[in-house]
C-alpha positions in Angstrom: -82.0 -6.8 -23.5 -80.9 -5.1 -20.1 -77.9 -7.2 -20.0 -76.8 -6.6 -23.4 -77.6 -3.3 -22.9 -75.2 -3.2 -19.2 -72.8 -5.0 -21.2 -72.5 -2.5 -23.5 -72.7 0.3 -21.0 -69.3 -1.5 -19.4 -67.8 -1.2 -23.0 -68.4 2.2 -23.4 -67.1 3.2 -19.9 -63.8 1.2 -20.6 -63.0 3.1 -23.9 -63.4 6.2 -22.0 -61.2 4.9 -18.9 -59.1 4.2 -21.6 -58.9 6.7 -23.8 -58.5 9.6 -21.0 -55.4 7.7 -19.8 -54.0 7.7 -22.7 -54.9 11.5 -23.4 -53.3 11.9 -20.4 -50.6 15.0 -20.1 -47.4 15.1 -17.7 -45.5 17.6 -17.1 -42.1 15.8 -17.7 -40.6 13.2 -18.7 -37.0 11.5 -17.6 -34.2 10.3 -20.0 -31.6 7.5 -19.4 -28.5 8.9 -21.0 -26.7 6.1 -23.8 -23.2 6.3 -24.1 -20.2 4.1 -25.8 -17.5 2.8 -24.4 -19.1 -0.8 -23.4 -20.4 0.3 -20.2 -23.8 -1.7 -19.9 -25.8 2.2 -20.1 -28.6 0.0 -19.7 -28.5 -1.5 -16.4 -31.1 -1.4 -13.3 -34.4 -1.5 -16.0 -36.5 -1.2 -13.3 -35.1 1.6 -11.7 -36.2 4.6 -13.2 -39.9 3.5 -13.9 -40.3 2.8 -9.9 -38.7 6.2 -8.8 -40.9 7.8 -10.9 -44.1 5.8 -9.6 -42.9 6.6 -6.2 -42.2 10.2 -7.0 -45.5 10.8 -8.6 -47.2 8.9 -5.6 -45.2 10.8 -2.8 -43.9 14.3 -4.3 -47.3 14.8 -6.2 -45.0 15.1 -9.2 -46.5 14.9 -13.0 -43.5 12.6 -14.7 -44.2 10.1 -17.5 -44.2 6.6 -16.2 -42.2 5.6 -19.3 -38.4 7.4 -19.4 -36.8 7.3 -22.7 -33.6 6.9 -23.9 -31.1 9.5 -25.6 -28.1 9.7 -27.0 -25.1 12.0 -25.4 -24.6 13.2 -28.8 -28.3 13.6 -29.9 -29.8 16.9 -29.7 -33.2 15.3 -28.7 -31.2 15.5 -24.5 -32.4 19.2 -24.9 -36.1 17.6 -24.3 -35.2 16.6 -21.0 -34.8 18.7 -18.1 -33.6 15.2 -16.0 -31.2 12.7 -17.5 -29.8 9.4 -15.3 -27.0 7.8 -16.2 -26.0 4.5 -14.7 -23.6 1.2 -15.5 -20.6 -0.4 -14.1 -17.8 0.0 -17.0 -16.5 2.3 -19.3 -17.9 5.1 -20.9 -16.2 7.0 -23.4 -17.8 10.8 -24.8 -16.6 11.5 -28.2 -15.6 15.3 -28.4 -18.9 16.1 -29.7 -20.6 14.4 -27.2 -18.7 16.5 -24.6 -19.5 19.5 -25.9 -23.6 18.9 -26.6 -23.5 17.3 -23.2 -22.0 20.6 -21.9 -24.2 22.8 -24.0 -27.2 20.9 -22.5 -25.9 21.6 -19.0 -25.0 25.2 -19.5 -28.6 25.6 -21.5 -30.7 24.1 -17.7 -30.2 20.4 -18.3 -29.1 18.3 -15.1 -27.6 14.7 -15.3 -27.6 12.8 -12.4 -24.9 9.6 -12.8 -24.8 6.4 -10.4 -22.0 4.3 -10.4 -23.4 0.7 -10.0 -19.9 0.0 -9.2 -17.2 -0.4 -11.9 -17.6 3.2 -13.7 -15.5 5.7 -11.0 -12.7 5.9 -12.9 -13.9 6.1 -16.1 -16.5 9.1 -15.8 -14.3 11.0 -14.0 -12.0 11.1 -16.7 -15.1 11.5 -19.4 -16.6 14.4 -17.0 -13.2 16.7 -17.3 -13.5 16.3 -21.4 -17.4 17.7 -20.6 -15.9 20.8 -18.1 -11.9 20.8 -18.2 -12.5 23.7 -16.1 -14.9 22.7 -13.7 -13.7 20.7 -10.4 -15.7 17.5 -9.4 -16.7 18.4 -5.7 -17.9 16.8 -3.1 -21.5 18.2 -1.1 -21.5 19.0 2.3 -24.0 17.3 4.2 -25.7 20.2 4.6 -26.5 20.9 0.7 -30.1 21.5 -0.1 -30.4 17.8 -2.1 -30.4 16.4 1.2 -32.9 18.1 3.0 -35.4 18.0 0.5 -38.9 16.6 1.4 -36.7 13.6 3.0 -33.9 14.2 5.6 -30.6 12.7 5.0 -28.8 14.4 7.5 -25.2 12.4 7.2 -25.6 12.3 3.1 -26.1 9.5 0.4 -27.6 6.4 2.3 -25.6 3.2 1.8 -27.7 0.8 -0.3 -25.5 -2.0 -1.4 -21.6 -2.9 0.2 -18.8 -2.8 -2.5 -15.6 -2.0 -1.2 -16.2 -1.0 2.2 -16.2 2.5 1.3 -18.9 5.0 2.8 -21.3 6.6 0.0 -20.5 10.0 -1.4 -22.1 12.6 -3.5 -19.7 14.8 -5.7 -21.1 18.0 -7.8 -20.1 19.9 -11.0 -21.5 23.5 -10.3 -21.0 26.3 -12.1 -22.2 29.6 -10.7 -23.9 28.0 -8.0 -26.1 26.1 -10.0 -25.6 22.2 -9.5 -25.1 20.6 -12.8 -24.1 17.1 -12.3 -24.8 15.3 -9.6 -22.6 11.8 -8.8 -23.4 9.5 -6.4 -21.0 7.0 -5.7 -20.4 4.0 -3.5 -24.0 3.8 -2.5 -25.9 1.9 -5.8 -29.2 4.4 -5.5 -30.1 2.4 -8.5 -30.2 -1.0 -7.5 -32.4 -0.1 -4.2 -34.9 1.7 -7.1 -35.2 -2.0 -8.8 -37.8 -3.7 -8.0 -37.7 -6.1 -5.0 -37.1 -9.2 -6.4 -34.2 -8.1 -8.4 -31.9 -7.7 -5.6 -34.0 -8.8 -2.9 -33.5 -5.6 -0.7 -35.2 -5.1 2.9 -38.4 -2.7 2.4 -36.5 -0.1 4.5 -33.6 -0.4 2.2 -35.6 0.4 -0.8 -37.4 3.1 1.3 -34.1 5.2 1.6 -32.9 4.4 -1.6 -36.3 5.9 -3.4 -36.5 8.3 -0.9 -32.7 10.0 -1.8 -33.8 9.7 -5.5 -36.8 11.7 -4.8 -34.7 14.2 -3.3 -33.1 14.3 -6.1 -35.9 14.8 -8.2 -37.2 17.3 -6.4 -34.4 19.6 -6.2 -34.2 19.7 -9.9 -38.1 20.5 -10.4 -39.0 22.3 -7.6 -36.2 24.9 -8.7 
């Protein structure tokens, strides 16, 4: 009778583990942006589930563990204060998708893009269809998203070798608000995957989850 009676006891506490995780709120949630063009949108899977785990572990953050994934053209990007982009190809934005990507931008949204080599000169050419008027800049070393709760004093760290090219962050801002942020020649991405994906050093990883939580926190602690 008393084990029955612990056994059901166990049952009962379970449900209610269970249940109150599931009940669970958070306070945001991040989006991986879909686009056409062939550009494999879909790359790094493990990325952006492990920057948010480390960004809820370290920053004290409230992010669904589980991003989603929009459309450039689908309204439902106005749900998302955060969208990542990612790939290696080419990405082509239909006119509309331009302009709801720029209205989602204007309206607060931020998209942060990493080139996971292969998509440079095809988003720089989508990005002047989102803001024809709007210069793709690159940050001084001494912008804000670098100084964040982890110091990156010379810039982007340099997670994987490509062309032998040093990492670099460029910005659409408009009215000194940062709307776009592109990080290129450094593969943030890959260092987020999980460690048997690419079979990156701890310390590696460590600066590559480290910048993306910088990243993070810049756009939510505004």
């Amino acid at each position: 009778m008393k084990k029955t009676f612990k056994y059901l006891i166990a049952i009962a506490i379970t449900i209610f583990c269970i249940t109150n995780l599931q009940a669970q709120e958070y306070s945001y949630r991040i989006a991986l942006l879909k686009y056409s063009g062939g550009g494999d949108w879909y790359a790094n899977p493990t990325s952006l589930p492990n920057l948010i785990a480390f960004c809820n572990e370290n920053l004290g953050t409230s992010i669904n563990p589980e991003p989603v994934t929009v459309e450039a053209g689908s309204a439902d990007i106005f749900n998302y204060p955060f969208i990542h982009m990612t790939g290696h190809g080419n990405v082509v934005f239909s006119d509309y998708d331009a302009e709801n990507l720029r209205n989602y931008l204007l309206s607060g949204g931020f998209l942060h893009i990493d080139d996971n080599y292969g998509m440079d000169p095809y988003i720089r050419e989508e990005l002047k269809r989102v803001f024809p008027d709007i210069e793709l800049i690159e940050l001084p070393y001494s912008h804000e998203i670098y100084h964040q709760k982890y110091e990156f004093k010379n810039g982007l760290p340099k997670i994987h070798e490509h062309d032998n090219l040093p990492p670099q962050g460029f910005a659409i801002i408009y009215q000194g608000r940062l709307l776009v942020f592109y990080t290129y020649e450094t593969d943030l991405g890959n260092g987020w995957e999980d460690e048997t994906v690419h079979n990156d050093s701890y310390e590696i990883r460590q600066k590559a989850l480290q910048m993306g939580a910088n990243i993070v926190n810049y756009v939510f602690g505004k």
